[in-house]
C-alpha positions as CSV (number, residue, x, y, z in Angstrom):
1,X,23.8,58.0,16.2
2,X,23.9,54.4,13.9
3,X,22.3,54.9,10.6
4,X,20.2,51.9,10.4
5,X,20.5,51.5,6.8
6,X,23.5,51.6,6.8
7,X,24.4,49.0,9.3
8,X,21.9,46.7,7.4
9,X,23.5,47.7,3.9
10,X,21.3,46.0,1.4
11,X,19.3,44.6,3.7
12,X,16.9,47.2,4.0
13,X,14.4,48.0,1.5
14,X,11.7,50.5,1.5
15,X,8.5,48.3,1.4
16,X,6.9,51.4,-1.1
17,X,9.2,50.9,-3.6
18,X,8.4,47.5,-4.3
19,X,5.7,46.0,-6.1
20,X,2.3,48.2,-6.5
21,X,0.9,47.8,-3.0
22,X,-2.6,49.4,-3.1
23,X,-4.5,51.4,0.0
24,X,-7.8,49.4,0.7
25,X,-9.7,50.0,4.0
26,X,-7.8,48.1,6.4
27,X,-10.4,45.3,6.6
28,X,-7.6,42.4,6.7
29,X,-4.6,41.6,8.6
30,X,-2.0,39.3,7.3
31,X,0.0,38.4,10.2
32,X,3.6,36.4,9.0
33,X,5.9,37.9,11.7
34,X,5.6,34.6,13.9
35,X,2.6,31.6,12.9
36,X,0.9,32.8,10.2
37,X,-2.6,34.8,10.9
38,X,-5.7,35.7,9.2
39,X,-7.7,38.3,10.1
40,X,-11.1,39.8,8.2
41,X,-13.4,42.2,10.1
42,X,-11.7,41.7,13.3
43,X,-12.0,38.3,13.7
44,X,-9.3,35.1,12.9
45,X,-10.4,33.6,9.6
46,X,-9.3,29.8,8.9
47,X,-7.1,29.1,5.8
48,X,-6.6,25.3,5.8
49,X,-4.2,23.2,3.8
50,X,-0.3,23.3,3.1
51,X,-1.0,24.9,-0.2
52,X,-2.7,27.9,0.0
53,X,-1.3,28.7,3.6
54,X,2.4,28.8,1.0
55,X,0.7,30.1,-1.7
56,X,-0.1,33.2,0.4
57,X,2.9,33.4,2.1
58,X,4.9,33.4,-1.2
59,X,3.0,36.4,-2.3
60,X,3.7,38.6,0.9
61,X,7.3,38.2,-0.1
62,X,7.0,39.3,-3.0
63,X,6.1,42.5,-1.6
64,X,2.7,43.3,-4.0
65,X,5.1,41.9,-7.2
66,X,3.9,39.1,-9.7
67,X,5.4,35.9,-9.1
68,X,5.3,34.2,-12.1
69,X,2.8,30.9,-12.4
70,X,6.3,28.8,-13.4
71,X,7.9,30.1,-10.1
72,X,4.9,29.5,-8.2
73,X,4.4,26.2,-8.9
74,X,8.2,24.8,-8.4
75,X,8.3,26.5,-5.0
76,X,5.3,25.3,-3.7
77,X,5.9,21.9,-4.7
78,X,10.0,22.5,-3.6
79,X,11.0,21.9,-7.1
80,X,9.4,18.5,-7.8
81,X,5.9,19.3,-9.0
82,X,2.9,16.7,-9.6
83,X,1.5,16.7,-13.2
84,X,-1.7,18.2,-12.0
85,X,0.1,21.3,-10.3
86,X,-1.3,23.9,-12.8
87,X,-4.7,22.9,-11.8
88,X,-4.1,22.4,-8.5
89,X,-2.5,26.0,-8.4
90,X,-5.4,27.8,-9.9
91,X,-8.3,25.7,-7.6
92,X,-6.2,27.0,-4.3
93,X,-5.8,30.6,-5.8
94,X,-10.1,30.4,-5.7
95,X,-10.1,29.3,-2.4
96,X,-7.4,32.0,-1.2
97,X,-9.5,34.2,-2.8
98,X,-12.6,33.5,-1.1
99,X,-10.7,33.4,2.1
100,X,-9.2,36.9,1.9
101,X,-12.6,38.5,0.0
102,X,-15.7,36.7,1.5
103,X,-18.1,39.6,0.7
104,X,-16.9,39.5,-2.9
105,X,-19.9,38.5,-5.8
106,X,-19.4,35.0,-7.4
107,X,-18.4,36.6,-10.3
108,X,-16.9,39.8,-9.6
109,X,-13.0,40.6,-10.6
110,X,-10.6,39.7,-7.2
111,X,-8.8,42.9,-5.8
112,X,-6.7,40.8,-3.5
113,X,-5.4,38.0,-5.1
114,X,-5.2,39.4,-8.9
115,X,-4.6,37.8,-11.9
116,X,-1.5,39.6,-13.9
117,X,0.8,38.1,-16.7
118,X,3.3,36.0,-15.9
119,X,1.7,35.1,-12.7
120,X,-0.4,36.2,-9.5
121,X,0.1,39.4,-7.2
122,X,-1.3,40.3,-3.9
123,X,-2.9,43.6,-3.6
124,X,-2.9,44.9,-0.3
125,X,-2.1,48.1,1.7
126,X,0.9,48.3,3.6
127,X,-0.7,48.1,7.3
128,X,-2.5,45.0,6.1
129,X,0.7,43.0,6.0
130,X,2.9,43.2,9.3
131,X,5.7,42.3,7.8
132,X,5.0,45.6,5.4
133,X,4.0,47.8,8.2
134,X,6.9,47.0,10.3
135,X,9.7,47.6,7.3
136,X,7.3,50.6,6.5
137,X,7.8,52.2,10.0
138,X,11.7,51.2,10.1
139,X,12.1,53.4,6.9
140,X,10.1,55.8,7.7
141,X,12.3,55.8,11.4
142,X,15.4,56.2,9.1
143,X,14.3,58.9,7.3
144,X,13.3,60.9,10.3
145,X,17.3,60.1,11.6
146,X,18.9,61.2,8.8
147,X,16.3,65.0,8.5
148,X,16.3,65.3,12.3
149,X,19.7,64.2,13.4
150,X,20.2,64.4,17.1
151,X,17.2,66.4,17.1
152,X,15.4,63.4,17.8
153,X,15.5,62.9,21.2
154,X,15.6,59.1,22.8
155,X,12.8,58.9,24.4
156,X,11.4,59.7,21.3
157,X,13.9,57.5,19.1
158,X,12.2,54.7,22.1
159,X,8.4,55.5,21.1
160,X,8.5,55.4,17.7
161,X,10.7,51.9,17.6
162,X,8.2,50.2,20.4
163,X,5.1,50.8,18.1
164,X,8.0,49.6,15.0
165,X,8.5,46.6,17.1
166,X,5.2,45.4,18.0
167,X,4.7,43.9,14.7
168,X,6.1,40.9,16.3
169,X,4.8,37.8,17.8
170,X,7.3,35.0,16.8
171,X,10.1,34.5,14.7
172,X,9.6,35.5,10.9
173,X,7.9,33.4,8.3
174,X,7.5,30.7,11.1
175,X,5.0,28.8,9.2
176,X,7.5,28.4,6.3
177,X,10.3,27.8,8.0
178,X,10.8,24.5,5.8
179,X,10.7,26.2,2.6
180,X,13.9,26.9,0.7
181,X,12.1,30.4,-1.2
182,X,11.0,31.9,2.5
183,X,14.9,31.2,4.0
184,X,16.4,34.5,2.6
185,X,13.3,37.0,3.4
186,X,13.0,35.4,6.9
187,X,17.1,36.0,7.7
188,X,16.2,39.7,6.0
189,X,13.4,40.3,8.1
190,X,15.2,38.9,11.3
191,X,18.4,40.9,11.2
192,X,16.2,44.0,10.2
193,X,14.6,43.4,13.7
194,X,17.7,43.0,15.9
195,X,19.0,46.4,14.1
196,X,15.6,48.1,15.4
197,X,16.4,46.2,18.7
198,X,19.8,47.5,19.5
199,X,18.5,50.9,17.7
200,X,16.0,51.5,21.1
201,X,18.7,49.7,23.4
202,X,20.9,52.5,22.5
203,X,18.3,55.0,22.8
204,X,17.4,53.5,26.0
205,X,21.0,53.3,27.7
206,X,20.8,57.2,26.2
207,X,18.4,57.8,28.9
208,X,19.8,55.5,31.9
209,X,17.6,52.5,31.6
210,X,19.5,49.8,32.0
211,X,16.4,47.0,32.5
212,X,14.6,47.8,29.6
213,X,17.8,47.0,27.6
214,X,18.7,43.7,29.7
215,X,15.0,42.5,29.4
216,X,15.1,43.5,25.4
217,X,18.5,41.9,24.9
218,X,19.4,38.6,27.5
219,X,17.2,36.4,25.3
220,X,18.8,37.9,21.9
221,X,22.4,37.9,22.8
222,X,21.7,34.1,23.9
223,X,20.6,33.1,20.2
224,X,23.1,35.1,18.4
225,X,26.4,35.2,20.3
226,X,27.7,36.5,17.1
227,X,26.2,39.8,17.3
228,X,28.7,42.0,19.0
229,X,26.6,45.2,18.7
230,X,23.9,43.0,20.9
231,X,26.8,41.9,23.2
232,X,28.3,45.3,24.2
233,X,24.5,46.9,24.4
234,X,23.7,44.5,26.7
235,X,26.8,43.9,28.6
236,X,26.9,47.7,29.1
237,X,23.7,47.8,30.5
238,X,24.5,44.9,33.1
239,X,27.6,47.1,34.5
240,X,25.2,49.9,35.0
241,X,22.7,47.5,37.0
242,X,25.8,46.9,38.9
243,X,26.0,43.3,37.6
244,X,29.5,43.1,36.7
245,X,30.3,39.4,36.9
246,X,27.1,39.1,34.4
247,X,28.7,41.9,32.2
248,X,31.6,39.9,32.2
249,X,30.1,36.7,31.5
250,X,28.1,38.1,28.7
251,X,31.5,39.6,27.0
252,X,33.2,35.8,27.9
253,X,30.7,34.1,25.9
254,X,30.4,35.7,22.6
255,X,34.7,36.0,22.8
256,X,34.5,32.0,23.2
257,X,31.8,31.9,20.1
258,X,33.7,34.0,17.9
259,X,36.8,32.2,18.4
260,X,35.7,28.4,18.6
261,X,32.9,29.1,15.5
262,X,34.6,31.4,13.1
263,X,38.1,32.0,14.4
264,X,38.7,35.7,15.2
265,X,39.2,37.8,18.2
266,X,36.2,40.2,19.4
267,X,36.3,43.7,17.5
268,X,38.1,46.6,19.4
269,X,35.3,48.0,21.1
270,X,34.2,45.1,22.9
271,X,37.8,44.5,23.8
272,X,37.7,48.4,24.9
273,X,34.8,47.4,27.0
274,X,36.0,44.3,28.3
275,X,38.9,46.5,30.0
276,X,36.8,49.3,30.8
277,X,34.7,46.8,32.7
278,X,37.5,45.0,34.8
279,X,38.7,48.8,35.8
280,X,35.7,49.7,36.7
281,X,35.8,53.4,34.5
282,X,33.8,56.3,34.5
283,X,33.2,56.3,31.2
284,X,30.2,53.4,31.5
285,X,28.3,55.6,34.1
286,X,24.8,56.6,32.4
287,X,24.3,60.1,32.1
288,X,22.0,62.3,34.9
289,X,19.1,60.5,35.8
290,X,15.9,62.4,35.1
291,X,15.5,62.5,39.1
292,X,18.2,64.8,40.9
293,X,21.2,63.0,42.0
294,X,23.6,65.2,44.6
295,X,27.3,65.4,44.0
296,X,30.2,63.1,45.1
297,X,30.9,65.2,48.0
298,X,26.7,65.1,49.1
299,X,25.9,61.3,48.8
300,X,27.5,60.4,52.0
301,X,24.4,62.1,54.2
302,X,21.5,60.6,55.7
303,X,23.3,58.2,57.4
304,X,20.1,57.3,59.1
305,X,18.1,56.8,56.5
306,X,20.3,54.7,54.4
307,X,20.9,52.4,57.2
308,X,17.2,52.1,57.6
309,X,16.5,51.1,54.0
310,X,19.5,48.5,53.9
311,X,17.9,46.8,56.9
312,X,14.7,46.7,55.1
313,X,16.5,45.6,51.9
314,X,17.7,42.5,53.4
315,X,14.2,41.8,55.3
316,X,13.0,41.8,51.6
317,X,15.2,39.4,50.1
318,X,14.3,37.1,52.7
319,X,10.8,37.5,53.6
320,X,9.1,39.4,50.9
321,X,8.0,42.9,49.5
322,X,8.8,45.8,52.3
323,X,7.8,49.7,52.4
324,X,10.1,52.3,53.5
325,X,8.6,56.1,54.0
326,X,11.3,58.8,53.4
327,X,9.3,61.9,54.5
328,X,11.8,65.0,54.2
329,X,10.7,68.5,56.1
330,X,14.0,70.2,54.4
331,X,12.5,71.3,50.8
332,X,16.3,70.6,49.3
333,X,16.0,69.5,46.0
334,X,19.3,68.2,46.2
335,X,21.1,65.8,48.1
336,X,17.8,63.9,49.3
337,X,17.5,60.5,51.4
338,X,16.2,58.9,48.5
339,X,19.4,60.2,46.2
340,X,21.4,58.3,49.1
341,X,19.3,55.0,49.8
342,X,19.1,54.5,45.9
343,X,23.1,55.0,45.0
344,X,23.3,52.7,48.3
345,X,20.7,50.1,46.9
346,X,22.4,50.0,43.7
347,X,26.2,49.3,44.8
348,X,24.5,46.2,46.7
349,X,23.4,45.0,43.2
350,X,19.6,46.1,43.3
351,X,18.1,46.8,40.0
352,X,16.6,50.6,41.1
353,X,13.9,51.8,39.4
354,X,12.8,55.7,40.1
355,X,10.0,58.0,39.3
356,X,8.3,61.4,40.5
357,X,5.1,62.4,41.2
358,X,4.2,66.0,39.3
359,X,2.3,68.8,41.2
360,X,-0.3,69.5,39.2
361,X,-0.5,66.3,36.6
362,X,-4.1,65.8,35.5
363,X,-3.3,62.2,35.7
364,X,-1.0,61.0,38.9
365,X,-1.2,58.0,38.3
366,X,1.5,58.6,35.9
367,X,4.2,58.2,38.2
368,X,3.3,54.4,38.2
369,X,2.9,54.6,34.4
370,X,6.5,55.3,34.6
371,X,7.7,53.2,37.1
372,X,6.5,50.3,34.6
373,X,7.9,51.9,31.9
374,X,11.4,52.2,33.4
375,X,10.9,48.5,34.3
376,X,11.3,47.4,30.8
377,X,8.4,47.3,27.3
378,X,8.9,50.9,26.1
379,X,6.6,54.1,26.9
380,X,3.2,52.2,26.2
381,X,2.3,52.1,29.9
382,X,2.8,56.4,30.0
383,X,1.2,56.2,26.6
384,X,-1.8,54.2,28.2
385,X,-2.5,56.4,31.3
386,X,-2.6,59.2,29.1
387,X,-5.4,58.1,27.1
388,X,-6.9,56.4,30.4
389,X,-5.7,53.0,31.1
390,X,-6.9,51.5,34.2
391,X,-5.2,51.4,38.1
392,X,-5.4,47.6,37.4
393,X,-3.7,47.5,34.2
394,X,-1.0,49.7,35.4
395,X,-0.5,47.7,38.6
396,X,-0.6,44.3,36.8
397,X,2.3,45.5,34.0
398,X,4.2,46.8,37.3
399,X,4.2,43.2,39.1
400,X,4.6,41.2,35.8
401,X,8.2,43.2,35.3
402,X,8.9,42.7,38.8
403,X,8.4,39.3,38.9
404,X,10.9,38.6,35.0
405,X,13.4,41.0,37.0
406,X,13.6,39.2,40.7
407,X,15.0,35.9,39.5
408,X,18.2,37.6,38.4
409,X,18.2,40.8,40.8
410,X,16.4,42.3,43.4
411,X,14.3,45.7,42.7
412,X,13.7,49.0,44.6
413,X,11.4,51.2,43.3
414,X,11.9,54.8,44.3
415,X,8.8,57.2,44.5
416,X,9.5,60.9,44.9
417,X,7.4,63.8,45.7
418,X,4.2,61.5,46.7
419,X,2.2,64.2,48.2
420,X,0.7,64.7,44.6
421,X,-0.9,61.8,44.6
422,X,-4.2,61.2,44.5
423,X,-6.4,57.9,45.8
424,X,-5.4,56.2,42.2
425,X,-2.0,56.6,43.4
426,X,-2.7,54.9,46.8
427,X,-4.9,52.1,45.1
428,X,-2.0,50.8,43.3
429,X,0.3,51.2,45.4
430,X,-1.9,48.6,47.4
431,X,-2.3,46.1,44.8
432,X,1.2,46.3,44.1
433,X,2.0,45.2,47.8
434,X,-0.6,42.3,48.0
435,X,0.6,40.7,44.7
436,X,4.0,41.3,45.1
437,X,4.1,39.9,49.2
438,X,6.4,37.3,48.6
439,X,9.0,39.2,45.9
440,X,12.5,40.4,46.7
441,X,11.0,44.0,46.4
442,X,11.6,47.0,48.1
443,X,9.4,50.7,48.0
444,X,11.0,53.4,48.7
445,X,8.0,56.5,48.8
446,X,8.9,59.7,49.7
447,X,7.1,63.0,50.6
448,X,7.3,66.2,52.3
449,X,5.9,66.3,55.7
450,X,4.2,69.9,55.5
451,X,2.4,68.7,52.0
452,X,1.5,65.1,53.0
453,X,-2.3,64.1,52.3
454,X,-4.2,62.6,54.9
455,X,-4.1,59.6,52.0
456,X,-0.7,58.9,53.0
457,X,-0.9,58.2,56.3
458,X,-4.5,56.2,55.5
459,X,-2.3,54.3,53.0
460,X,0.7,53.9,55.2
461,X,-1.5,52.3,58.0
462,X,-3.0,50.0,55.8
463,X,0.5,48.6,54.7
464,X,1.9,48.6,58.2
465,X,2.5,44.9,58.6
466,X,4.8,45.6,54.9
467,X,6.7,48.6,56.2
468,X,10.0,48.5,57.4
469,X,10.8,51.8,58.4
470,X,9.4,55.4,58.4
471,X,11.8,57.7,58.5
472,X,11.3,61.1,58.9
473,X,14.0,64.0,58.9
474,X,13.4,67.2,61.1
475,X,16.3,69.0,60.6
476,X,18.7,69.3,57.5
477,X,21.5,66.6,57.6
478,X,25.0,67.3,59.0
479,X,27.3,67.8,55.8
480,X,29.7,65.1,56.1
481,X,33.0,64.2,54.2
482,X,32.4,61.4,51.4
483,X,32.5,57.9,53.3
């Protein structure tokens, strides 16, 4: 498992050993990772003028330090300095004050902004700054790596780096992005971010999903062609999609950066994958899916049923959203149609996404949570319908993550075990078909015929006009040689 600090080497700092950075009540939020943002009570407060916006952004990088008044005043005025800048400096430091503390008495002493020899110092608590909370959380991520080992599990590793991550909303220190004295902290802060996002994309392949770490990466590996970690992440996760010529492409590009820009060959184990790649090896399969998937010999069966759901496929791509209903009588936990329609899906370059309904969840809807989740953006939708986020919600997350994935790939979603559903489960299922009627999607729902709820046969006659087959096996399938 990488050691984050130690891929960053001195990059990474732990935000609490720098500086004296109080704990207040949480009242402010200094936003600098993307446009800069200030927030009191909850609501955006307006900080006009170059000068204090800089002033204020040179103190967050100072991490709760003094800058000295000398340094202050040459970066602020990039070295050339008006004779009037010492005045100037201390009449925007009052009204950065009264900014950042408008409850504070006329002539009380300022707790934010504080006066301290040689210079000025911002005292605020680490989860006022996001640029402090989110170097806060990647050390205290490191530290639970190096105590827990592979202890910590990946979907675990995945939760705690989404709520690390969400810090975001633009690149760092955009407002300064002129300034010579916010350069180095901004290239700090930004490769301290793609660490943390090859970090989950690891922890993500870890547990087979591939979409989250192509949605997560595409954009990234775009920018920065020079990071080969980004390029093998993401080029693996492409080969799993069954998106080889994109794998391929991905690898082509950075090897044609690194060569034309800085004149070396691609490190070994891209060159390893590369290979691995163009003969098509084992070795890049993800490991068992969370969902059953039969043996070699058993994925040849239901003939039937995978023919059925390959006809659909195509009416999909061409004509919109379709339904197929896998309802099973056999009880066999392994070797199911839906095992054989999805491995058949995937080798016809469908992005397959695939989630179970639990007998007995207090919350079936979960199986939806999960279906977004496995879509791409983390565990926050599972995290959400646990603490009681709404059918719409869900749905809406659901068809946003369709609609970023279609362009590039068609996507199945596989439903298993839908006799524990309940009406929530039926309700989105709905919504989900409506807004999605014109997307190169296919459901595949499944069920057991002595279990099913009157809801599914409500729900599958409401969505008649979008299904495209209802299948429904009998007897067990004859066991046939691998085809």
């Amino acid at each position: 498992m990488a050691n984050i600090s130690q891929s960053a080497g001195q990059v990474f700092r732990t935000v609490a050993n720098r500086g004296r950075i109080v704990v207040s009540n949480n009242r402010r939020q200094i936003r600098v990772l993307g446009p800069l943002q200030v927030v009191i009570d909850d609501a955006p407060a307006e900080l006009r003028g170059r000068i204090p916006r800089a002033l204020l952004g040179r103190l967050v990088i100072a991490h709760g330090e003094t800058v000295p008044v000398e340094r202050l005043v040459s970066d602020l005025w990039d070295g050339r300095p008006p004779a009037s800048a010492l005045s100037v400096l201390q009449v925007q430091v009052h009204k950065l004050r009264r900014v950042l503390e408008p409850q504070r008495p006329r002539r009380a002493a300022a707790e934010i902004v504080v006066s301290e020899a040689p210079g000025y110092a911002l005292r605020l608590a680490v989860g006022e700054v996001d640029a402090w909370q989110f170097e806060d959380g990647l050390g205290k991520y490191e530290n639970l790596i190096r105590d827990r080992g592979d202890a910590l599990d990946p979907a675990e590793r995945c939760r705690i780096l989404d709520t690390v991550l969400a810090d975001w909303h633009g690149p760092a220190l955009a407002s300064f992005a002129e300034q010579h004295w916010a350069a180095a902290e901004a290239a700090r802060l930004t490769d301290l971010r793609l660490l943390a996002a090859e970090s989950r994309a690891r922890a993500a392949l870890e547990l087979d999903r591939p979409v989250e770490v192509v949605t997560g990466l595409r954009a990234l590996v775009q920018r920065r062609p020079d990071r080969e970690e980004s390029t093998r992440l993401l080029a693996t996760a492409q080969y799993r999609l069954g998106q080889q010529a994109a794998a391929l492409a991905t690898l082509r590009r950075t090897r044609e950066y690194l060569g034309a820009e800085l004149g070396v060959d691609p490190g070994r184990r891209l060159q390893d994958l590369e290979i691995s790649i163009l003969t098509q090896s084992d070795a890049l399969d993800g490991p068992a899916s969370s969902v059953a998937t039969p043996p070699p010999e058993r994925r040849a069966r239901y003939p039937r049923q995978r023919a059925a759901a390959l006809a659909a496929a195509r009416i999909a791509r061409e004509q919109g959203i379709r339904l197929v209903w896998l309802v099973d009588s056999t009880g066999s936990d392994a070797g199911t149609p839906a095992d054989t329609v999805a491995a058949a899906l995937r080798a016809q370059s469908w992005t397959v996404v695939r989630a179970r309904c639990r007998a007995g969840d207090t919350r079936p809807v979960r199986v939806w949570a999960e279906i977004a989740d496995r879509l791409g953006g983390g565990a926050g939708m599972v995290a959400g319908s646990l603490s009681g986020a709404g059918e719409y919600d869900i749905a809406r997350t659901i068809v946003r993550r369709c609609r970023a994935s279609t362009p590039q790939q068609p996507v199945a979603l596989v439903l298993d075990e839908l006799q524990h559903g309940d009406p929530a489960t039926w309700r989105i299922l709905r919504l989900i078909t409506h807004w999605l009627r014109r997307s190169p999607v296919l459901v595949v729902l499944t069920a057991r015929t002595a279990d099913a709820d009157p809801e599914l046969r409500a729900t599958a006659a409401a969505l008649a006009d979008r299904t495209a087959a209802w299948e429904e096996s009998i007897t067990p399938p004859v066991e046939r040689p691998n085809e």
